[in-house]
N, C-alpha and C positions, 0 to 999 in steps of 0.2 A: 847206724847214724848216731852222732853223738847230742845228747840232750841238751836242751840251749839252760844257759843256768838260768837259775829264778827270778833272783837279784836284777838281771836282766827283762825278763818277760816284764817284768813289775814296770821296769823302767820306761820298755814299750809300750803298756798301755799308757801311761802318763804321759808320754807321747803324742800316740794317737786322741788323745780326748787333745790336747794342746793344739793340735795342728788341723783338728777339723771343727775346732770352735771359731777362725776366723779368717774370711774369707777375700777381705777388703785391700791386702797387698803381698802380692804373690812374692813379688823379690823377698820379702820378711818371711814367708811360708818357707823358702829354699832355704834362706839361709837358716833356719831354725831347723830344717830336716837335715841339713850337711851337720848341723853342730851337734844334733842328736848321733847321727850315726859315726860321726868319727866319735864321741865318748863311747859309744857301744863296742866299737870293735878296736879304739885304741890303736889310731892313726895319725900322722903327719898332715895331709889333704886330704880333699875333697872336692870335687865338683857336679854339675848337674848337667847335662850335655841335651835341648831339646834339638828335636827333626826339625828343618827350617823347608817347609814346602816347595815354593817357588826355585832354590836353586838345588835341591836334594842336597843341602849341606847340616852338618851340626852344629851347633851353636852354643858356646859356655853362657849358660842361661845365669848360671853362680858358682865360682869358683874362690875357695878357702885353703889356707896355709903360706909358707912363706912365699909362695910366686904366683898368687891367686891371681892378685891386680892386675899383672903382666899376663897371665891366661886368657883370661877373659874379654881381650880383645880377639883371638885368634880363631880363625874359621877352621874346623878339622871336616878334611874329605870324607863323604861316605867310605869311597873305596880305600884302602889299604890303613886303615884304624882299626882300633880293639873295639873302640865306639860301633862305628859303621858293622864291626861284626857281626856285634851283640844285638843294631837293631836289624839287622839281615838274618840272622839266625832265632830270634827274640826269645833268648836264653842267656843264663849269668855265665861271668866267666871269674876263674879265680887263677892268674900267675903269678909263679915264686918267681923267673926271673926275666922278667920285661924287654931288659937290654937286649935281649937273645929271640926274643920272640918277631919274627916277621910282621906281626902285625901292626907293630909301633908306628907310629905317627910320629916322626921326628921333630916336627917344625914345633911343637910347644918345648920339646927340650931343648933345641938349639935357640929358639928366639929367649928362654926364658933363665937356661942354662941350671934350670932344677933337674934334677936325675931322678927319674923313677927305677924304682928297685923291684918293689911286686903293686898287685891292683888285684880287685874284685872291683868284677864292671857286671851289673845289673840292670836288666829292662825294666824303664817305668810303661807299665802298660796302663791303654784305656779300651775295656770291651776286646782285650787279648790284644789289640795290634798295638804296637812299641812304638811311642812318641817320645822317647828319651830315654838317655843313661845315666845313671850314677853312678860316680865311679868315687872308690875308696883309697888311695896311696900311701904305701909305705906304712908298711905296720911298726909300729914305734919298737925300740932297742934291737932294730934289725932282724928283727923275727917275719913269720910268713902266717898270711890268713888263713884260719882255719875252717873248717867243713860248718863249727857252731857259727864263725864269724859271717858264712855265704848266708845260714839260713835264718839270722836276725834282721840281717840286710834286706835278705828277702821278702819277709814280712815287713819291714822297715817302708820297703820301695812299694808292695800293695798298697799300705796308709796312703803314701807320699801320692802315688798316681791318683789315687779317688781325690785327694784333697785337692789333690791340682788342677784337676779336669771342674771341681766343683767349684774353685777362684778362677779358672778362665772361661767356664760358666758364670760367674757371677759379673766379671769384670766384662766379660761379653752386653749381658744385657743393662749394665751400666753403662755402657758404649751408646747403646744402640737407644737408652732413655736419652741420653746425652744428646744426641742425633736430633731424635724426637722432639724433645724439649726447645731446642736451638731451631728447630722447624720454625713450631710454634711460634716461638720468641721472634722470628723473624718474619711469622706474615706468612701467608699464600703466596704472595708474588714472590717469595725469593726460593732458590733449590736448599736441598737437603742438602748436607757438603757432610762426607762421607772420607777419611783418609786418615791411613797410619803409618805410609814409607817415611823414612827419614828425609827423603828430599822433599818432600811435601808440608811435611809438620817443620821441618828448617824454613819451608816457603814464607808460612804462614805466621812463624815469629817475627821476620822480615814486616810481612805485613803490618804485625801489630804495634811495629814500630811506625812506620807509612802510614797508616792509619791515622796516627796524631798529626801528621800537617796536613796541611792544605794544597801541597807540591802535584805537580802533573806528574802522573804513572803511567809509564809504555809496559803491556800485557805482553810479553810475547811467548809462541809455544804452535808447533803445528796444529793444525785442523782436528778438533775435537777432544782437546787438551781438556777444556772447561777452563777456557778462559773469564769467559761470563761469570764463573762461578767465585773465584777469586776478589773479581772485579766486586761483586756483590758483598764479600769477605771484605776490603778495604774499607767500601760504605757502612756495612750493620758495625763494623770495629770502630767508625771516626764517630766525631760530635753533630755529626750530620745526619744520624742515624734514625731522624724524627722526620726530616727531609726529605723530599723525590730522588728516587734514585731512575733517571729515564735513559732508556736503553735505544742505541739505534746502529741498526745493522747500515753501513754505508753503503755495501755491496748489491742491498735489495733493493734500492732507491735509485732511479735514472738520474743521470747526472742534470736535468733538465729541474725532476721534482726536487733534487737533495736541498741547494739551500733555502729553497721555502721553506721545508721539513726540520730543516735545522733554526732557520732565524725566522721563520712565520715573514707570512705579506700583509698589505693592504689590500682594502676592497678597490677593483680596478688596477691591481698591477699589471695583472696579464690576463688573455682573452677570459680563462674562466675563473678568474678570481674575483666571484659574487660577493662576497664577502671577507671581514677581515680574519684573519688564520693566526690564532697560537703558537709559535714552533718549541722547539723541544726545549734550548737554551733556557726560555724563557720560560717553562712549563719546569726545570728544574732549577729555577733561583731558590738560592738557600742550600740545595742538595748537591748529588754528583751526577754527570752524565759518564754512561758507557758508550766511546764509539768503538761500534766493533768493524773489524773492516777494515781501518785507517788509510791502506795502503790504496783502498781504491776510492778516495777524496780526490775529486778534479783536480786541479791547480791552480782555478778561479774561487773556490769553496775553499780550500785551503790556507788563502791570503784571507780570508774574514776570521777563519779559527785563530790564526795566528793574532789577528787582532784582539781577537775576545781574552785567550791565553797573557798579552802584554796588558791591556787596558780595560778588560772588562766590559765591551763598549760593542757595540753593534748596531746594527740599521736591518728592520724590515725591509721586504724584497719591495720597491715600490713604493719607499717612506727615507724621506731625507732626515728622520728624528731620529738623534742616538738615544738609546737605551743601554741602561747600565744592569750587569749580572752578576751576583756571587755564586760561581758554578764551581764542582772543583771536577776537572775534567782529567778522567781515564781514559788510554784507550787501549788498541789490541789488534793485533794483524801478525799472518803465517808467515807474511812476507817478509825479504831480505831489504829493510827501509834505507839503509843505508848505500846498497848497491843501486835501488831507485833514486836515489841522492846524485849519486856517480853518473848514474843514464840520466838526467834530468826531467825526472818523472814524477818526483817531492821534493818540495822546499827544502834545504838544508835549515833553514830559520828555524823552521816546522818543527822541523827533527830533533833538533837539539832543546825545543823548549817543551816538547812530549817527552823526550828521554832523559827528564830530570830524575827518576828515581826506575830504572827497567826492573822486572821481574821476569825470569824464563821461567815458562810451566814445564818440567822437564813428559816427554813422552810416555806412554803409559808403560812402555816397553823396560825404562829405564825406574819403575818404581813398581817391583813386581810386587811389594808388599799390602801394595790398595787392589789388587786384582779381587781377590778372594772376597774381603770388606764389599767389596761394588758390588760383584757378583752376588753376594747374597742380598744385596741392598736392592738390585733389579729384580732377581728373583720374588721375596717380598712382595715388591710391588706389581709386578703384571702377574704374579699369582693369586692377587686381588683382583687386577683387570679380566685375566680369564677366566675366572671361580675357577680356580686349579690349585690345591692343597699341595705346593710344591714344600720341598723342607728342605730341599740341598741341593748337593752336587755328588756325581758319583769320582770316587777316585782321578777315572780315568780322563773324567771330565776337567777335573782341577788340573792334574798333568796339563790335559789340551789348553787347557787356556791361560797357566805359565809358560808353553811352550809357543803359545804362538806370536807373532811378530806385532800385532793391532797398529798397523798403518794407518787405522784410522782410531786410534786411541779411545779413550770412553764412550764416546758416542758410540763409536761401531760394536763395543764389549755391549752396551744398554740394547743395540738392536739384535747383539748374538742370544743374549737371554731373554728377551723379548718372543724371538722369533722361537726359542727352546719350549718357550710357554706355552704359545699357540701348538706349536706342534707334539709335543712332548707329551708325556704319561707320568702323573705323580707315582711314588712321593719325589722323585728323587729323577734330576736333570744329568740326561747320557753324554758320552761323548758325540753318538749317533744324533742327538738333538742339536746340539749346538752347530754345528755343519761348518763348521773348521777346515781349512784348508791347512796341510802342510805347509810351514812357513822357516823350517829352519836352516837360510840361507847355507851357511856351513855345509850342508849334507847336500842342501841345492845343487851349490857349486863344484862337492868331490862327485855328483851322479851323474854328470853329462858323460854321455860316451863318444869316444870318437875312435874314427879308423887312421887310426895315425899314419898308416903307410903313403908315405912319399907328397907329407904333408908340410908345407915349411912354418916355423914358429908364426909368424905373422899370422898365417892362413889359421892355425888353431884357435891364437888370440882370440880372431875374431869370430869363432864359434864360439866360442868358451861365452863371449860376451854377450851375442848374439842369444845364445840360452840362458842366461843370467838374466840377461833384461826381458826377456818373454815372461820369465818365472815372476819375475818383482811385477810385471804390468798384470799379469793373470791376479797372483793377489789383492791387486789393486782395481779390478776388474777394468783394466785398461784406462784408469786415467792417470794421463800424465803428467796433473800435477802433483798427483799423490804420490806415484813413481820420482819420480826427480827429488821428491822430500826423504826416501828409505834412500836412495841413489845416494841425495847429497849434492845435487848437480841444478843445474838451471833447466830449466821446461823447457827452452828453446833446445837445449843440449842434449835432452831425450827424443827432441823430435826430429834432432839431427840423424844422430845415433842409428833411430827405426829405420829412417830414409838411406841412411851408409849401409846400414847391415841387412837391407831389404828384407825388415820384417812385414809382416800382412798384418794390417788392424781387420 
């Protein structure tokens, strides 16, 4: 083994004292460890390649040289990359001639149209298992990496992973002060609002713009989205944030109590109206109302919102006296409002003066990067409500619960870890706790067997279908509004469907 020169050791520890004195932004830590080790081993590129959990892909965390910029948007498969090799094998690799090697990953050369000539690709480990690569390109005047150049790197990539693991430790529980802190700041009555995917944090710029008027905002997003939670986000973000913010689920209110509940009565409006009643409108003058629910607003309750929304102006149930509100009213519903528009089931008026500013909360399914965030964020908490010194997740467990479908999006993940709690044995949350069901349609639909003999296309169709929509109702523990929402389809249209394909509820 050839001796690494001195000149160099010298230079790596100057290094390492550099990169584990600060902690406070990781992008600046990467890119100062790529410029370290291309000067050490006297390269063209570099880049940093992390494991990206939720889709098992790699991820240019930082990449340097001439077609950095252009890299560093591109996703490299685990499978058939030098990368995916290196964290599948969690050992360095050193090739003289790339172009030749089966392992290549073509789609950074083609999109980027840089040629890689040779590489040393190196595991950054934490605790031995490989959360990334770094990789070195093209040894400069066309020369090839040497056996000294693998074992500085090597050393290089020890520093780099401890420093890394100890900024996303650090940046971690800045997170989670951050969290904390904005609790606080925002009162007991409001949620902790917890999120890192891009379409979440894209939501919430959205917001912060919304935030500044006074415009009516339609919530929309399936069942258990956290629409409330958002809602809550527009209010603590506006100048109203000193104000009531009063919440009223429409759906739990009989259509008989609603606009009491909404616009208060007189004493003597109706048999038991003893006395005169506050309603919410008027319990949030100055602030914002959340109605959740929207879509199951009468059509006599309806024509008064719509009033309130044009002129600010309303009447107790049982009181000819207009009363005037400054409300800025949100609201929020799973349903399709505009197909209720079409069946005459909501006001069009209605609609378009609520859908001055929409927001979709996309499903939990489609922002797999808040999975992990929430789940430790549940955990936390009912591992205070159980006295259960929980601290994680086991591997298998994270897999389960990027891989499965959450038909019923956050809420259902709060009651999957919940229920991990109670049942479960610290430190650390199983797959066996969580009690997951297989939910990945795709495999669903190649698993049904059939005896195809003397069977005509139709007739398979509708097995095929017939076992597809049993699998989605069983996940959904046979409701079918929940089904019709994975489906995509109308509720009546599932309950066509059971009744066509003589399924058994």
């Amino acid at each position: 083994m050839k001796a690494i020169d001195i000149e160099k050791l010298n230079t790596l520890v100057e290094i390492n004292s550099l990169i584990n004195s600060n902690y406070t932004d990781i992008n600046a830590l990467l890119i100062y460890i790529l410029e370290s080790a291309m000067r050490l081993v006297e390269c063209e590129s570099s880049s940093i390649l992390m494991l990206h959990e939720p889709d098992n892909t790699l991820r240019f965390e930082v990449a340097l040289g001439p077609k950095g910029v252009e890299a560093k948007g591109i996703i490299v498969a685990r499978e058939g990359s030098i990368a995916g090799w290196v964290i599948e094998h969690n050992q360095s690799i050193v090739i003289d001639d790339v172009s030749n090697d089966p392992r290549l990953f073509t789609k950074v050369q083609d999109q980027t149209g840089y040629i890689t000539r040779t590489m040393i690709a190196v595991p950054l480990r934490v605790d031995n298992v490989c959360i990334g690569v770094l990789e070195l390109i093209n040894k400069k005047e066309g020369k090839t990496f040497t056996e000294a150049d693998l074992q500085i790197i090597e050393l290089l990539s020890t520093q780099a992973s401890i420093a890394y693991n100890n900024a996303q430790t650090y940046t971690q529980a800045q997170k989670e002060i951050s969290v904390l802190q904005t609790a606080v700041n925002a009162g007991p009555e409001y949620h902790t609002f917890v999120a890192e995917s891009k379409p979440v944090l894209d939501l919430l710029s959205v917001i912060d713009r919304a935030a500044e008027t006074n415009s009516s905002v339609l919530i929309l997003g399936e069942s258990g989205v956290g629409k409330e939670l958002f809602a809550e986000q527009l209010h603590l973000k506006s100048a109203r944030r000193e104000k009531p913010f009063i919440r009223v689920n429409c759906a739990a209110l009989s259509p008989q109590l609603l606009e009491s509940e909404l616009f208060g009565h007189v004493k003597g409006a109706f048999t038991d109206a003893s006395q005169n009643r506050l309603g919410r409108f008027e319990a949030a003058d100055g602030g914002t109302i959340f109605l959740d629910e929207i879509g199951e607003l009468p059509l006599e309750v309806q024509v008064k919102l719509l009033r309130v929304i044009q002129s600010k102006t309303f009447e107790k149930v049982g009181s000819s006296t207009t009363q005037k509100v400054d409300v800025r009213i949100i609201a929020a519903t799973n349903r399709n409002l505009e197909e209720m528009v079409a069946e005459g089931r909501f006001r069009s008026d209605l609609y378009y003066r609520l859908n001055v500013l929409p927001l979709l909360v996309p499903p939990l399914r489609n922002r797999k990067d808040d999975i992990k965030p929430l789940a430790l964020f549940f955990c936390r908490k009912f591992s205070s409500e159980t006295k259960k010194d929980f601290t994680g997740f086991t591997k298998e467990a994270l897999n389960s619960l990027y891989s499965y479908y959450w038909p019923g999006n956050v809420r259902e993940l709060e009651n999957s870890i919940e229920r991990a709690c109670v049942l479960g044995k610290p430190p650390l949350i199983t797959e066996r706790d969580l009690l997951l069901q297989s939910t990945n349609h795709t495999e669903a639909a190649q698993s049904f067997n059939f005896d195809l003999q003397d069977k005509t296309l139709k007739t398979v169709m509708n097995e095929c279908k017939k076992n597809y929509i049993i699998k989605i109702l069983e996940e959904v523990q046979w409701n079918q509004t929940e089904a019709a929402k994975v489906l995509d389809v109308q509720r009546t249209y599932v309950s066509k469907l059971i009744k066509d394909l003589q399924i058994k509820l």
